[in-house]
mmCIF file of the N, C-alpha and C atoms, coordinates in Angstrom:
data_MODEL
# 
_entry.id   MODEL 
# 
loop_
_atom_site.group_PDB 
_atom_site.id 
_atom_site.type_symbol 
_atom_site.label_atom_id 
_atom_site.label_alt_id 
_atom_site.label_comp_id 
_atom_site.label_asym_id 
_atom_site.label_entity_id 
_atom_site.label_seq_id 
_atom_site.pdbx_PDB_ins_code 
_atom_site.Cartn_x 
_atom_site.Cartn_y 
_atom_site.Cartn_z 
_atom_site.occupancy 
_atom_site.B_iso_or_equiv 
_atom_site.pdbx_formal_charge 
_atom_site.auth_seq_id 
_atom_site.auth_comp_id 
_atom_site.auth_asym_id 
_atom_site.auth_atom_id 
_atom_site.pdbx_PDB_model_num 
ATOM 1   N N  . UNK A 1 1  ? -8.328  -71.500 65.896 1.00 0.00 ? 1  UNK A N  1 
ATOM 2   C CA . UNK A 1 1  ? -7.477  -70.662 65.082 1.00 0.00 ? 1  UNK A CA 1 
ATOM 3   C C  . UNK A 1 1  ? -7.912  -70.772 63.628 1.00 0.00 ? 1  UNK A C  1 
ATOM 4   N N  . UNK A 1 2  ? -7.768  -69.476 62.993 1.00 0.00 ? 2  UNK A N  1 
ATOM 5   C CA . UNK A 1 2  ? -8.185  -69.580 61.273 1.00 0.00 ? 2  UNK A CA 1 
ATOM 6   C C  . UNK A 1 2  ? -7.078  -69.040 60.679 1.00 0.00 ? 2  UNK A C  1 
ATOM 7   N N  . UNK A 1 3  ? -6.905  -69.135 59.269 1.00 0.00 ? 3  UNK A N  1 
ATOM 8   C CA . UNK A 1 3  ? -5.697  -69.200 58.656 1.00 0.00 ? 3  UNK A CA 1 
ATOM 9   C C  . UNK A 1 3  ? -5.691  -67.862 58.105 1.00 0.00 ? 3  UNK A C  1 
ATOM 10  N N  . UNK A 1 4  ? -4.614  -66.662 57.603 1.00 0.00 ? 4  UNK A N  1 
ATOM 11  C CA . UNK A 1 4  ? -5.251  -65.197 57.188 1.00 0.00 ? 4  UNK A CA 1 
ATOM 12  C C  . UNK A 1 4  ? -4.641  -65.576 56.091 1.00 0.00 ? 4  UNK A C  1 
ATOM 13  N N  . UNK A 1 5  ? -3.159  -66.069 55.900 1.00 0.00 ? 5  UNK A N  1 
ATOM 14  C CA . UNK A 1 5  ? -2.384  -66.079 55.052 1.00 0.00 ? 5  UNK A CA 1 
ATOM 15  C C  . UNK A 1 5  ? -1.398  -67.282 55.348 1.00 0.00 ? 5  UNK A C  1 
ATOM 16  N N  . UNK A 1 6  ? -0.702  -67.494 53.984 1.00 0.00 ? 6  UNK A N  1 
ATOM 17  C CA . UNK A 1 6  ? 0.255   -68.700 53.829 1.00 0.00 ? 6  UNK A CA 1 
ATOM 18  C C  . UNK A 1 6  ? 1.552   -67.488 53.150 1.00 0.00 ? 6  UNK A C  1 
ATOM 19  N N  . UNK A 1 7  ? 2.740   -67.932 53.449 1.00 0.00 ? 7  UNK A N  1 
ATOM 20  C CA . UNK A 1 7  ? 4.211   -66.815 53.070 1.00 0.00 ? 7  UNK A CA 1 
ATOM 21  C C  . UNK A 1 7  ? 4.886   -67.700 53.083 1.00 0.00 ? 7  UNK A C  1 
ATOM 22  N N  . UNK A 1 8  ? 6.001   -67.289 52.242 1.00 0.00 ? 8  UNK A N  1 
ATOM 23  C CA . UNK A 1 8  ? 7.470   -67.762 52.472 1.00 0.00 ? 8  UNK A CA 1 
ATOM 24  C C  . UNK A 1 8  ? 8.329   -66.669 52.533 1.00 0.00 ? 8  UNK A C  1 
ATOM 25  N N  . UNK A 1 9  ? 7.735   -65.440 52.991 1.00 0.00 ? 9  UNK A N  1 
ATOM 26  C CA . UNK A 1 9  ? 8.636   -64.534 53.738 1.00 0.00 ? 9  UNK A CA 1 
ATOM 27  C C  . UNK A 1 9  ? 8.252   -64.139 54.818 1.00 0.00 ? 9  UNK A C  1 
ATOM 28  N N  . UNK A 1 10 ? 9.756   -64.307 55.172 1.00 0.00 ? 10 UNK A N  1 
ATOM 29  C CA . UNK A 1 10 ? 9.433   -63.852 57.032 1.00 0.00 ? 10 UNK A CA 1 
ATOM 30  C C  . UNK A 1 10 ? 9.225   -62.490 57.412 1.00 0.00 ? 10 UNK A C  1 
ATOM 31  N N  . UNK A 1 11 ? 9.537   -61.041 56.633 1.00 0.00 ? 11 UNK A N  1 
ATOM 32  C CA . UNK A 1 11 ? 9.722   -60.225 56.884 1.00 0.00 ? 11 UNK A CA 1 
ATOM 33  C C  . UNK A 1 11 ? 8.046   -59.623 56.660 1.00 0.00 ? 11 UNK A C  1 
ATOM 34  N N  . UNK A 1 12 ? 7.535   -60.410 55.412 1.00 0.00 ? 12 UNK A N  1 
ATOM 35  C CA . UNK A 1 12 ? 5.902   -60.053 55.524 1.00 0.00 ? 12 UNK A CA 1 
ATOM 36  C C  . UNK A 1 12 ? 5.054   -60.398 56.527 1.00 0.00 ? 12 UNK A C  1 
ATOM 37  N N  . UNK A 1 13 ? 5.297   -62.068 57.097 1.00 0.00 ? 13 UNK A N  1 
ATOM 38  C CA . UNK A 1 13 ? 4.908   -62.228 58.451 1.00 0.00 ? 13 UNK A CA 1 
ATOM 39  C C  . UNK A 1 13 ? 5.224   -61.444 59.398 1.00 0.00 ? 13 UNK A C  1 
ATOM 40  N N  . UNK A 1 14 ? 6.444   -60.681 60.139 1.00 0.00 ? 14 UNK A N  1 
ATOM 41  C CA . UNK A 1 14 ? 7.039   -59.352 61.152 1.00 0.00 ? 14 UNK A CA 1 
ATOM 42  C C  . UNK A 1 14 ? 5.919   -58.784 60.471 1.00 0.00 ? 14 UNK A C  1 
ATOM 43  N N  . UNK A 1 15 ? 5.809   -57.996 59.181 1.00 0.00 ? 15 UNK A N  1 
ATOM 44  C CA . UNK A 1 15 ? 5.309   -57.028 59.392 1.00 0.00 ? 15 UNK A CA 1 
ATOM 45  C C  . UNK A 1 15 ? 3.707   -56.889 59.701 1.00 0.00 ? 15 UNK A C  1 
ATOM 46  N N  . UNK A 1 16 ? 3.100   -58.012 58.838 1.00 0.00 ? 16 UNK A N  1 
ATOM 47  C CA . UNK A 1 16 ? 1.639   -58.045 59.515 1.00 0.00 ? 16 UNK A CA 1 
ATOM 48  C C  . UNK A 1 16 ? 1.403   -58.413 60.993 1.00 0.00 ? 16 UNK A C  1 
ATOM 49  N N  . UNK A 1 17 ? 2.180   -59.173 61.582 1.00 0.00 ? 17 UNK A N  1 
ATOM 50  C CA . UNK A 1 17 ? 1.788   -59.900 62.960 1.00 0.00 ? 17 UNK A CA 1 
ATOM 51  C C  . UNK A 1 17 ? 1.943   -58.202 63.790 1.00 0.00 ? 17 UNK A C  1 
ATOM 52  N N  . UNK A 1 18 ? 3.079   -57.136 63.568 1.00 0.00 ? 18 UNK A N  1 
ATOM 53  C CA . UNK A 1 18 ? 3.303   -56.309 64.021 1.00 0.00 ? 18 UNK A CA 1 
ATOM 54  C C  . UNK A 1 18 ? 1.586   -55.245 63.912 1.00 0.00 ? 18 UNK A C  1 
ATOM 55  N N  . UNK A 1 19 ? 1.475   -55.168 62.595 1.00 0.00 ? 19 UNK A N  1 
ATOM 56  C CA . UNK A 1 19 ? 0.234   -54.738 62.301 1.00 0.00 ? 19 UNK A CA 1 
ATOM 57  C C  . UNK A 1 19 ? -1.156  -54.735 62.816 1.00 0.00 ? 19 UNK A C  1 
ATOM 58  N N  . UNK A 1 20 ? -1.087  -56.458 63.345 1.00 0.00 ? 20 UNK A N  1 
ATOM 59  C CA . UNK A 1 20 ? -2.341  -56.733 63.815 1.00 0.00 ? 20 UNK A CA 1 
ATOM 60  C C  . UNK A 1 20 ? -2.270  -56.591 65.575 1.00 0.00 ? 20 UNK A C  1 
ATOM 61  N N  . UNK A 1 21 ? -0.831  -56.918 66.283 1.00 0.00 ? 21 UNK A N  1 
ATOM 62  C CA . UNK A 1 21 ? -0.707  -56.412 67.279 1.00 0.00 ? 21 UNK A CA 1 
ATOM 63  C C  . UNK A 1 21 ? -1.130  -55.059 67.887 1.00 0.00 ? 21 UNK A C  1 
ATOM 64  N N  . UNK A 1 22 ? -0.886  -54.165 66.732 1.00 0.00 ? 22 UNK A N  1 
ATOM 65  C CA . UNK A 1 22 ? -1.341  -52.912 66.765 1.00 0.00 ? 22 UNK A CA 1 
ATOM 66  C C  . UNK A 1 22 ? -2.764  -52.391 66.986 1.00 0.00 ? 22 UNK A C  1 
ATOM 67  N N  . UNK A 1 23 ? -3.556  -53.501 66.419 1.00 0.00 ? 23 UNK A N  1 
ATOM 68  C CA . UNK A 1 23 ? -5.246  -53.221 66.336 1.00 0.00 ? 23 UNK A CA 1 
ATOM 69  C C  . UNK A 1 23 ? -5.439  -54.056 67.497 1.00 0.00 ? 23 UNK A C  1 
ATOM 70  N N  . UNK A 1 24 ? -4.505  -54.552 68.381 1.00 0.00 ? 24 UNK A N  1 
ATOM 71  C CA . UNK A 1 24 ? -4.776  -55.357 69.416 1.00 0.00 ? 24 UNK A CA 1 
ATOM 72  C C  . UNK A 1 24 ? -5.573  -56.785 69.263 1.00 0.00 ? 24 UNK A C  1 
ATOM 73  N N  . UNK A 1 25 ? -4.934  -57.693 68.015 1.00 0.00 ? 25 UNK A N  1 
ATOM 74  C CA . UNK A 1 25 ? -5.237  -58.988 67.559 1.00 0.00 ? 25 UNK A CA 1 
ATOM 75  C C  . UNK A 1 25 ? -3.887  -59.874 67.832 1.00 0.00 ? 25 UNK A C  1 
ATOM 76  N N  . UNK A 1 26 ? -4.435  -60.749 68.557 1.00 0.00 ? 26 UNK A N  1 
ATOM 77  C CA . UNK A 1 26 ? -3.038  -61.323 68.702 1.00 0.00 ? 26 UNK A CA 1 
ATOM 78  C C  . UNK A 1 26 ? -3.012  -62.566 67.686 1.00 0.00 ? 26 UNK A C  1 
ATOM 79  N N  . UNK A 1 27 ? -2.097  -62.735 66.608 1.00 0.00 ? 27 UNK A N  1 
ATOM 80  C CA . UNK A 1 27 ? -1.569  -63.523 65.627 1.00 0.00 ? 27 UNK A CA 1 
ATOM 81  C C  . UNK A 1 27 ? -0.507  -64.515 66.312 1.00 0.00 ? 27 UNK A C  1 
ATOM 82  N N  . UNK A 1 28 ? -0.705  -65.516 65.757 1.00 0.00 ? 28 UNK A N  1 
ATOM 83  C CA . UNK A 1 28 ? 0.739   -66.758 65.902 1.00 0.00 ? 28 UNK A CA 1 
ATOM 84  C C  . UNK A 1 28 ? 0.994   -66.969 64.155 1.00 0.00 ? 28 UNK A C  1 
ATOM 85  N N  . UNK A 1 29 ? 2.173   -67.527 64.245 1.00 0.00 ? 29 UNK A N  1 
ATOM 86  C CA . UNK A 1 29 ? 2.778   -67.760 62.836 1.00 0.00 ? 29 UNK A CA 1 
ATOM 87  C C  . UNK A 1 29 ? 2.933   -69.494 63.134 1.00 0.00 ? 29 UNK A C  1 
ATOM 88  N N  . UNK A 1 30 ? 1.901   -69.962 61.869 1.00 0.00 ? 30 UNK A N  1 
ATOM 89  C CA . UNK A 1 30 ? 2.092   -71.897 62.165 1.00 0.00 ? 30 UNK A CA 1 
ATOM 90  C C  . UNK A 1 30 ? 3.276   -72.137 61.357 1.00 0.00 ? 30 UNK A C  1 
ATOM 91  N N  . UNK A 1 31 ? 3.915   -73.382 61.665 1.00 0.00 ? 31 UNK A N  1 
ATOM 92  C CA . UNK A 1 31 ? 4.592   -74.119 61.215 1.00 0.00 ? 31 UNK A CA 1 
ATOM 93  C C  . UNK A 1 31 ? 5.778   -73.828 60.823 1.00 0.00 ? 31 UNK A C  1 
ATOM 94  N N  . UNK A 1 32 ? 6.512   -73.008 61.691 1.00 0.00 ? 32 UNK A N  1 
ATOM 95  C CA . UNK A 1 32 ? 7.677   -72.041 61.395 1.00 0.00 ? 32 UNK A CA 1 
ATOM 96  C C  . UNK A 1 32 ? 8.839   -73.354 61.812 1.00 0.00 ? 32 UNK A C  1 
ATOM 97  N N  . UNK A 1 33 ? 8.744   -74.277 62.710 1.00 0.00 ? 33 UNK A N  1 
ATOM 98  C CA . UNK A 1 33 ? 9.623   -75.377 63.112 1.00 0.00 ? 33 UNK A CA 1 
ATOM 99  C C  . UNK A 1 33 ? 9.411   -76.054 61.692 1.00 0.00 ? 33 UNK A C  1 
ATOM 100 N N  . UNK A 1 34 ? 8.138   -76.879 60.602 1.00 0.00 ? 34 UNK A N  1 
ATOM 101 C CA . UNK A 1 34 ? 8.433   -77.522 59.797 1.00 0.00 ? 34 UNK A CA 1 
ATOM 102 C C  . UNK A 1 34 ? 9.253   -76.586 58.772 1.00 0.00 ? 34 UNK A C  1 
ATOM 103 N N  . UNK A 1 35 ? 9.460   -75.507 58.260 1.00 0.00 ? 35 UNK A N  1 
ATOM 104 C CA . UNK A 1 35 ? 10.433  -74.528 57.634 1.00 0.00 ? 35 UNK A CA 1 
ATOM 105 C C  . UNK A 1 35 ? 11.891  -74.807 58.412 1.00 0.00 ? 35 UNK A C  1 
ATOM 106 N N  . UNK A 1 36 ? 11.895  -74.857 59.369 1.00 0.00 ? 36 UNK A N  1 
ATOM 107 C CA . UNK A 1 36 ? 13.506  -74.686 60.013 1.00 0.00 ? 36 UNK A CA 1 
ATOM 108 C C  . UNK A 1 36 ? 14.077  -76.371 59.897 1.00 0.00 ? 36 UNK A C  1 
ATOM 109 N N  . UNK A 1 37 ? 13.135  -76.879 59.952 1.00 0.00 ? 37 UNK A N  1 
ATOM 110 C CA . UNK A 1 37 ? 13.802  -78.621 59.494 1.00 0.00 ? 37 UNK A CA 1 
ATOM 111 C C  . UNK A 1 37 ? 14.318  -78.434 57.963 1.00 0.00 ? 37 UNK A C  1 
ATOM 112 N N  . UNK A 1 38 ? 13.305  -77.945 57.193 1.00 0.00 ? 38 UNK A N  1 
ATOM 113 C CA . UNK A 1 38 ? 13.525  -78.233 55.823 1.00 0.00 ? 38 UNK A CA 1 
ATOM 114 C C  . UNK A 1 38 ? 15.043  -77.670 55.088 1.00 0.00 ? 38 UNK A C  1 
ATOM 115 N N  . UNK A 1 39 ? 15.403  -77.214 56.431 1.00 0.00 ? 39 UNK A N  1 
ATOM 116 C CA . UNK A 1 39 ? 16.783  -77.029 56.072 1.00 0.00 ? 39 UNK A CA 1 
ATOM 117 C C  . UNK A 1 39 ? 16.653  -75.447 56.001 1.00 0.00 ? 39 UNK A C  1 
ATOM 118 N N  . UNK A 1 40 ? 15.792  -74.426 56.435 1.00 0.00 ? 40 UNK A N  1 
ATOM 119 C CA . UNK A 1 40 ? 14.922  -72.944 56.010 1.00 0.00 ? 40 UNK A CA 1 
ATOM 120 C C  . UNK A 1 40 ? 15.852  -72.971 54.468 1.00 0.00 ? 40 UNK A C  1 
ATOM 121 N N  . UNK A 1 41 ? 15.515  -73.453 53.411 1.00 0.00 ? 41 UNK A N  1 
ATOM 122 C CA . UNK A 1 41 ? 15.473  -73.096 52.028 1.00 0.00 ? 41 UNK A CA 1 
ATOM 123 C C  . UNK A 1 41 ? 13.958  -72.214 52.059 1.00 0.00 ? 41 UNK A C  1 
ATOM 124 N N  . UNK A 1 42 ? 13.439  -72.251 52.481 1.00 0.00 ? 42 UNK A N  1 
ATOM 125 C CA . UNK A 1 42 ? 12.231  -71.049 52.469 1.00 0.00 ? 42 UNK A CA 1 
ATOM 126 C C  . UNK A 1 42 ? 11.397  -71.450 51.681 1.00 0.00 ? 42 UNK A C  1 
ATOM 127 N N  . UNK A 1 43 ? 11.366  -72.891 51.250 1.00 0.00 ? 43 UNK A N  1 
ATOM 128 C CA . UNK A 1 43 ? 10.111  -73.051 50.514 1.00 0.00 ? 43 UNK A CA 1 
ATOM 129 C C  . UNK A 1 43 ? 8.771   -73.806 50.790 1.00 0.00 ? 43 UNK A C  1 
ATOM 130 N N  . UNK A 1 44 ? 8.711   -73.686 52.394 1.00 0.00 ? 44 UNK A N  1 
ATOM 131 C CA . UNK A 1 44 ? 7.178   -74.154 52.748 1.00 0.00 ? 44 UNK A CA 1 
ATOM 132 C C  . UNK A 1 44 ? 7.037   -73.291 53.393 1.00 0.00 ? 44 UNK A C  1 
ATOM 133 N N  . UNK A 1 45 ? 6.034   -72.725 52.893 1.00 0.00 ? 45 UNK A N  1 
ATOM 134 C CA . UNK A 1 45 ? 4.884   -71.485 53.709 1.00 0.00 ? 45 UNK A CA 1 
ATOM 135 C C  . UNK A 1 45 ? 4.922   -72.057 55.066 1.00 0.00 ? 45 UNK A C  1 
ATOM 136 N N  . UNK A 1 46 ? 4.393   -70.530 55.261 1.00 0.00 ? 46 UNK A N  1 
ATOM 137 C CA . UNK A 1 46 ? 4.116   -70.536 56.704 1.00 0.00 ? 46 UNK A CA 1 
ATOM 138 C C  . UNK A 1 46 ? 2.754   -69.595 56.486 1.00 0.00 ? 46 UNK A C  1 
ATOM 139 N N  . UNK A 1 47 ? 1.849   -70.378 58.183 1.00 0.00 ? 47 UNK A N  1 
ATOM 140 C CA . UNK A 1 47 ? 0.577   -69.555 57.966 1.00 0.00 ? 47 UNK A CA 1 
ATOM 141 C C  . UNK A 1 47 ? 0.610   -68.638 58.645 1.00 0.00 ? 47 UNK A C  1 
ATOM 142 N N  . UNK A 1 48 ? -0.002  -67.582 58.707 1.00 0.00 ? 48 UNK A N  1 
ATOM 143 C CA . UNK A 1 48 ? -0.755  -66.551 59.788 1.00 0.00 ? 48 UNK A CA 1 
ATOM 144 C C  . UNK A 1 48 ? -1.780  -66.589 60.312 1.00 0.00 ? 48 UNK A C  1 
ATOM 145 N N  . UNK A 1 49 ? -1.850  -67.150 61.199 1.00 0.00 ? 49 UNK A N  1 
ATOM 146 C CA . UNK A 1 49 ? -3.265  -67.719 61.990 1.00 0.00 ? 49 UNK A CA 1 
ATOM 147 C C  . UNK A 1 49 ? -3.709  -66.389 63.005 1.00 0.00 ? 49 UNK A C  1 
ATOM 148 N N  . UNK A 1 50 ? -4.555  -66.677 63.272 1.00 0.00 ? 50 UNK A N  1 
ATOM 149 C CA . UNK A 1 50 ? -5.648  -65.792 64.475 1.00 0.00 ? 50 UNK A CA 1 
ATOM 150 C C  . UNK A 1 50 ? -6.750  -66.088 65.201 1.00 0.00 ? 50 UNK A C  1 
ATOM 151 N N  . UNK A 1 51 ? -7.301  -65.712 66.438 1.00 0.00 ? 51 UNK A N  1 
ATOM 152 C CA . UNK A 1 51 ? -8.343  -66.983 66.474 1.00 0.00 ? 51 UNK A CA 1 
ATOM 153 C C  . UNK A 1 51 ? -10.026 -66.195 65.655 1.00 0.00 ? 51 UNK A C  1 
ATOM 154 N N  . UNK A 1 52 ? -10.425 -67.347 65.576 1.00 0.00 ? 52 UNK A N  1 
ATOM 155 C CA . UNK A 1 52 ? -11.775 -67.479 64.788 1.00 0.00 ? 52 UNK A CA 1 
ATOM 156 C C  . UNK A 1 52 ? -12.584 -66.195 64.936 1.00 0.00 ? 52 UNK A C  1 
ATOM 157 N N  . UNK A 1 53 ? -12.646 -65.503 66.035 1.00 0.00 ? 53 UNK A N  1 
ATOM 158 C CA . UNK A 1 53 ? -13.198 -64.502 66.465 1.00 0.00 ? 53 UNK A CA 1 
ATOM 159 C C  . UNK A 1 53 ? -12.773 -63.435 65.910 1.00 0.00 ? 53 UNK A C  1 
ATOM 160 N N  . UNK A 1 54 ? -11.534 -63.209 65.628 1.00 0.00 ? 54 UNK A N  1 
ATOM 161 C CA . UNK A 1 54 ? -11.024 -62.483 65.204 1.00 0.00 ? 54 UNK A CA 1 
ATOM 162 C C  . UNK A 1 54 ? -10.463 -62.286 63.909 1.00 0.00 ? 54 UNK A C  1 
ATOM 163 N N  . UNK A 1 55 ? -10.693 -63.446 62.996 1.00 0.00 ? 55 UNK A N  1 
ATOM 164 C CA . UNK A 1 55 ? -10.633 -63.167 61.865 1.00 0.00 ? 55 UNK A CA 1 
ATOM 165 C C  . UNK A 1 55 ? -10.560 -62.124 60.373 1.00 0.00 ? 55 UNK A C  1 
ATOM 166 N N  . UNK A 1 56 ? -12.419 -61.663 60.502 1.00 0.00 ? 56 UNK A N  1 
ATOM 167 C CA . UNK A 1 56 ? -12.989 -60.842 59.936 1.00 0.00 ? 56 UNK A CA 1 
ATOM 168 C C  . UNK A 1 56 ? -12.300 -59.498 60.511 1.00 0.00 ? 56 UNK A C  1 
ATOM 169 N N  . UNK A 1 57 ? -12.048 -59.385 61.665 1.00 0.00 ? 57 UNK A N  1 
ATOM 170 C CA . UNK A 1 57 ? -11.359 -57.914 62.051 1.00 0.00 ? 57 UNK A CA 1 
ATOM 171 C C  . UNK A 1 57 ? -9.917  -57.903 61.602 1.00 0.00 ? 57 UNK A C  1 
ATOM 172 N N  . UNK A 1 58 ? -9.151  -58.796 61.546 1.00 0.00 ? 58 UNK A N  1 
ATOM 173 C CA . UNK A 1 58 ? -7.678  -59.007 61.170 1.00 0.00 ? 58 UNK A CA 1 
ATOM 174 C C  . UNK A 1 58 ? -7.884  -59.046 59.578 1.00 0.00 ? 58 UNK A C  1 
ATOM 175 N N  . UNK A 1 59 ? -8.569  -59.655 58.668 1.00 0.00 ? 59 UNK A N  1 
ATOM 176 C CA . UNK A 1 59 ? -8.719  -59.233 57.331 1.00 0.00 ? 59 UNK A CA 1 
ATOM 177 C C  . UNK A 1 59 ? -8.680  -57.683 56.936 1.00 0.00 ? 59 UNK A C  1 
ATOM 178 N N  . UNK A 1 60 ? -9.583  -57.048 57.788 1.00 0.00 ? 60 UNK A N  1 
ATOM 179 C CA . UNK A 1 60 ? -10.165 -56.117 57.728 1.00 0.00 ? 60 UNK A CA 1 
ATOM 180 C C  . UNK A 1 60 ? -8.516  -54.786 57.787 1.00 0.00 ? 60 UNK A C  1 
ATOM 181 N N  . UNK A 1 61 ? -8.045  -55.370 59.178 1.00 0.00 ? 61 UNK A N  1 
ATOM 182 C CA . UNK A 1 61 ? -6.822  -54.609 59.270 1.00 0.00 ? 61 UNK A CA 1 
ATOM 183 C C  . UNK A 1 61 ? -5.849  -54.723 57.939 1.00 0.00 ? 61 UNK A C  1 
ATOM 184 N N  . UNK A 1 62 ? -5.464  -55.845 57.450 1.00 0.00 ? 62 UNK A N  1 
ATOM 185 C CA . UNK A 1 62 ? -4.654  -55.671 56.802 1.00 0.00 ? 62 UNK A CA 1 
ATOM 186 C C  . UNK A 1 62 ? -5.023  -55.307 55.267 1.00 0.00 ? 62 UNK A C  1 
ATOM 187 N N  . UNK A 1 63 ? -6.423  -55.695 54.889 1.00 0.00 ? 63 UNK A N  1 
ATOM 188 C CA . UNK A 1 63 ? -6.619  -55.330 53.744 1.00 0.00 ? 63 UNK A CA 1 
ATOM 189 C C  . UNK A 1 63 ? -6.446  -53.369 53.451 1.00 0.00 ? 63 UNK A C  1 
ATOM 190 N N  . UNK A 1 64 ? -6.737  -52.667 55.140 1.00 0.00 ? 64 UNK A N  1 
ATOM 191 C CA . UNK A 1 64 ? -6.785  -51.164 54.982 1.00 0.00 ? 64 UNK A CA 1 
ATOM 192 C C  . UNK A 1 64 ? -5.062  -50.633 55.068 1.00 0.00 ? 64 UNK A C  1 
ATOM 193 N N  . UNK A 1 65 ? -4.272  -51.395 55.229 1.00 0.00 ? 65 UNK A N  1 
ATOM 194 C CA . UNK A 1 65 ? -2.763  -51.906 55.453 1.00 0.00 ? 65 UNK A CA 1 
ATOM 195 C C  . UNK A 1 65 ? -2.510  -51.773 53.845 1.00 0.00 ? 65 UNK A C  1 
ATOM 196 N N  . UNK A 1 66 ? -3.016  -52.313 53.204 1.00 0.00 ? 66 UNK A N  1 
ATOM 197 C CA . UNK A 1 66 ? -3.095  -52.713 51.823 1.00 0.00 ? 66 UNK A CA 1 
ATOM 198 C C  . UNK A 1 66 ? -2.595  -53.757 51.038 1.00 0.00 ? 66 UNK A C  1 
ATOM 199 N N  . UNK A 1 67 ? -2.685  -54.883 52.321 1.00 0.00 ? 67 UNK A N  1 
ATOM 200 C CA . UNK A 1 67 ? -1.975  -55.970 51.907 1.00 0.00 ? 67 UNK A CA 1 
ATOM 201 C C  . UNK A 1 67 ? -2.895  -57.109 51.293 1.00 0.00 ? 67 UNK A C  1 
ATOM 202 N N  . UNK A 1 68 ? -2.580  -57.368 50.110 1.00 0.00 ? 68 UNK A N  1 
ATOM 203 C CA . UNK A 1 68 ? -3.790  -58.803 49.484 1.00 0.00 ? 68 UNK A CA 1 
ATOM 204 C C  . UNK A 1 68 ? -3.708  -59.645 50.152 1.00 0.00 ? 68 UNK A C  1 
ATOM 205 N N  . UNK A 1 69 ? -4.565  -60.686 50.348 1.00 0.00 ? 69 UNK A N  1 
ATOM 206 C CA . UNK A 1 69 ? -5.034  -61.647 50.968 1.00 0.00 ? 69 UNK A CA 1 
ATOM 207 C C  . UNK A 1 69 ? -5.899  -62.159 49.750 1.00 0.00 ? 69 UNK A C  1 
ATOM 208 N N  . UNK A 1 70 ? -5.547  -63.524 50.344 1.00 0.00 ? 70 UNK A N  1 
ATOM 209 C CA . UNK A 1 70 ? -6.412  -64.260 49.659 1.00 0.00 ? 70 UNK A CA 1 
ATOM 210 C C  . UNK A 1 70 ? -8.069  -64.498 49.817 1.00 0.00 ? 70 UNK A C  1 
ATOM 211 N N  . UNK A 1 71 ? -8.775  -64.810 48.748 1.00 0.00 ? 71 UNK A N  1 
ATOM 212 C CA . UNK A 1 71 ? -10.255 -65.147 49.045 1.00 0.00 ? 71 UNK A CA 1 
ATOM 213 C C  . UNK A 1 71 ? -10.681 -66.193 50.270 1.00 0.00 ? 71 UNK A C  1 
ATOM 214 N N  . UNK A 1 72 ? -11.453 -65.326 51.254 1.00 0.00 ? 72 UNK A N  1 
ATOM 215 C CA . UNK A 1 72 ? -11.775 -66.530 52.229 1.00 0.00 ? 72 UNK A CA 1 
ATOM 216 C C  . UNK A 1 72 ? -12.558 -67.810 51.342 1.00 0.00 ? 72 UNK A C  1 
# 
């Protein structure tokens, strides 16, 4: 698995994971249990992972999405 993005909103995670489902990439969201301990005050990211293979194509989707991402 590689990392696309780090959030502390959930509604941007729905909407990309929805996004990349769409291009037929299947996404997991890490560490959504260490957020729900922390009491969900919402202040530890969460990642958007994908696997390795699929990376460069899931960038690809969301950057035409028009969503920033960070520098690999």
């Amino acid at each position: 698995m590689k990392e696309l993005l780090r959030t502390t909103d959930p509604v941007r995670l729905s909407w990309l994971t929805a996004l990349l489902a769409d291009a037929g990439i299947e996404a997991t969201v890490a560490d959504t249990h260490t957020s729900i301990l922390e009491g969900s005050l919402g202040v530890l990211p969460r990642r958007l992972m994908v696997l390795a293979e699929d990376w460069a194509r899931a960038r690809t989707v969301l950057e035409e999405a028009g969503e920033g991402l960070p520098d690999a």
